[in-house]
C-alpha positions in Angstrom: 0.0 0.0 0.0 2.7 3.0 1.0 4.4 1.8 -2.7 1.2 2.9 -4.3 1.3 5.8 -2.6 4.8 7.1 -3.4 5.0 5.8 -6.3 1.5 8.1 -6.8 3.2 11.0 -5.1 6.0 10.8 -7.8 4.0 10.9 -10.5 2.2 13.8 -9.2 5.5 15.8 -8.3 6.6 15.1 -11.8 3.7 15.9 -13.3 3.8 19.2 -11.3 7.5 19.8 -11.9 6.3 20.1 -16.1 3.6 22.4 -15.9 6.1 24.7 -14.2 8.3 24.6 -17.1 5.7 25.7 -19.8 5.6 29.5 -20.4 3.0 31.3 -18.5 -0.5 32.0 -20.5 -4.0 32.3 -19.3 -6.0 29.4 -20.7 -2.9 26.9 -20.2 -2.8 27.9 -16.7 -7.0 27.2 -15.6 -6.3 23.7 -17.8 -3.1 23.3 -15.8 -5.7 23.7 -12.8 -8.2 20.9 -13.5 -5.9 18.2 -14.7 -4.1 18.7 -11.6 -7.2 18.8 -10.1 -8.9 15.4 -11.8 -5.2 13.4 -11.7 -5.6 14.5 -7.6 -9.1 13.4 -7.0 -8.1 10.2 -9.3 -5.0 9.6 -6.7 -7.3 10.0 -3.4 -10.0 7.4 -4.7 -7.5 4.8 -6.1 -5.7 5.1 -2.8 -9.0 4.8 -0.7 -9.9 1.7 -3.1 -6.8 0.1 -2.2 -7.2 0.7 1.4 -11.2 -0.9 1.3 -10.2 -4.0 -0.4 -7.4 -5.2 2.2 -10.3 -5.2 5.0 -10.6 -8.6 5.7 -13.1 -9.8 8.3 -12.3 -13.0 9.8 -15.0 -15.6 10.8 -15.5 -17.0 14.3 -14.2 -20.7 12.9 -10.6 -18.3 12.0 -10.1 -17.1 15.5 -7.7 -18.2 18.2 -10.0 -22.3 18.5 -8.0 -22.4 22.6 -10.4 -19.7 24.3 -11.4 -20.4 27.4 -15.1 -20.8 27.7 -16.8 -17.9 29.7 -17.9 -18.4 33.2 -21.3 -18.4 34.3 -21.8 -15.4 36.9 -25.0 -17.0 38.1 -23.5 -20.0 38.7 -24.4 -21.4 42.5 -21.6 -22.9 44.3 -22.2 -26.4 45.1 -20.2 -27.0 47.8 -21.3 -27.0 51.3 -19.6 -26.3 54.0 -18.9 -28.7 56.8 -19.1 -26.4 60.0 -22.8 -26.3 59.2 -23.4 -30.1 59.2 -24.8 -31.8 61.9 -26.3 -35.7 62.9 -30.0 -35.3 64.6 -31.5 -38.4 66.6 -35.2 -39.7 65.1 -37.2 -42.1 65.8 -36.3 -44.1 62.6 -32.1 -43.2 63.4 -29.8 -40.5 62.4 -30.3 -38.1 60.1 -27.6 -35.4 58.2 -28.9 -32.4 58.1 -27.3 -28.5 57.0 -28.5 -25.8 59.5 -30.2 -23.1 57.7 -28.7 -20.4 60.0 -25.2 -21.0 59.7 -25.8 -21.9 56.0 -26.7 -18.3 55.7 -23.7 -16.8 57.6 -21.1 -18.8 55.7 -22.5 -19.4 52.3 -22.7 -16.6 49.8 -26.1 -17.6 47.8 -27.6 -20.1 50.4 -30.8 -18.6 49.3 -30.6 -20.3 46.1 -30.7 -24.2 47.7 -33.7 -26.4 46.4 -36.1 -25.7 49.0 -38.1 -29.1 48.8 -34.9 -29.8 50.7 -35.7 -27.5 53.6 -37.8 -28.9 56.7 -38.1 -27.3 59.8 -37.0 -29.8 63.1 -38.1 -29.3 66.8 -35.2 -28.6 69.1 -34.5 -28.6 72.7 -37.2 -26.8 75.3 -39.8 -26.7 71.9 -37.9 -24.3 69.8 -37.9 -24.8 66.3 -35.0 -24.8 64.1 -35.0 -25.0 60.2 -32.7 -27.2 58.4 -31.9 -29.1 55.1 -31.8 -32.8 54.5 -28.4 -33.6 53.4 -29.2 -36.5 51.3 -31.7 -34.4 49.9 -29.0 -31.8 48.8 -26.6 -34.6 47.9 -29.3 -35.8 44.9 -29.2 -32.2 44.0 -25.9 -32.2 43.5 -24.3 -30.4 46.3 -21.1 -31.6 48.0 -19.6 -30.8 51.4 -16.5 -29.5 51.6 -15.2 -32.4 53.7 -16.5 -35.4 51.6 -18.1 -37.0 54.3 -20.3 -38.6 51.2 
């Protein structure tokens, strides 16, 4: 491309350099004017031709194929963590369960946990405690962060 262009430059200061040379009368000089003029306006477009046809645009399949894949920002965390786990007595044995309290102080999005997990469990002097089932959570994919299962 910067070839074309000189070389279009030195045609033009050439072409300049000659009409200098020719004696000095009053119709030569306005033609002088508008084939200096046209050959300019000729240079301009061929060089913004030139310029358009190198634009290449490159298709998704001629990118860089190792990019690595986008992360999902809604993306719930699936790990639990064991502080929160705890073993409750019933009358048909033990049962895991997550308590919904400390869930909530430790886990960022504890909001987000499949609530046909969540149960609510009588505790000492008749108080009432909410919790989920860990087996529950474990079928929907969550993990403690020990690997108790």
């Amino acid at each position: 491309m910067t070839r074309k262009i000189t070389a279009s430059v030195l045609v033009l200061s050439m072409a300049l350099t000659s009409l200098g040379a020719a004696p000095a009368q009053a119709g030569n000089r306005e033609f002088n004017r508008l084939v200096v003029g046209a050959l300019t306006l000729f240079i301009i477009g061929k060089a913004i031709e030139g310029n358009s046809k190198k634009r290449v645009t490159v298709s998704r399949s001629q990118q860089n194929p190792v990019t690595p894949p986008k992360k999902n920002r809604h993306r719930v965390d699936k790990r639990l963590p064991s502080e929160c786990y705890f073993q409750m007595r019933t009358d048909r044995g033990t049962r895991g369960v997550y308590g919904k309290l400390c869930l909530n102080e430790i886990m960022r999005r504890a909001d987000r946990l499949p609530q046909a997990c969540a149960d609510t469990i009588r505790v000492r002097y008749g108080r009432r405690a909410q919790v989920y089932g860990a087996n529950c959570l474990r079928e929907h994919g969550y993990r403690d962060t020990s690997n108790r299962y």
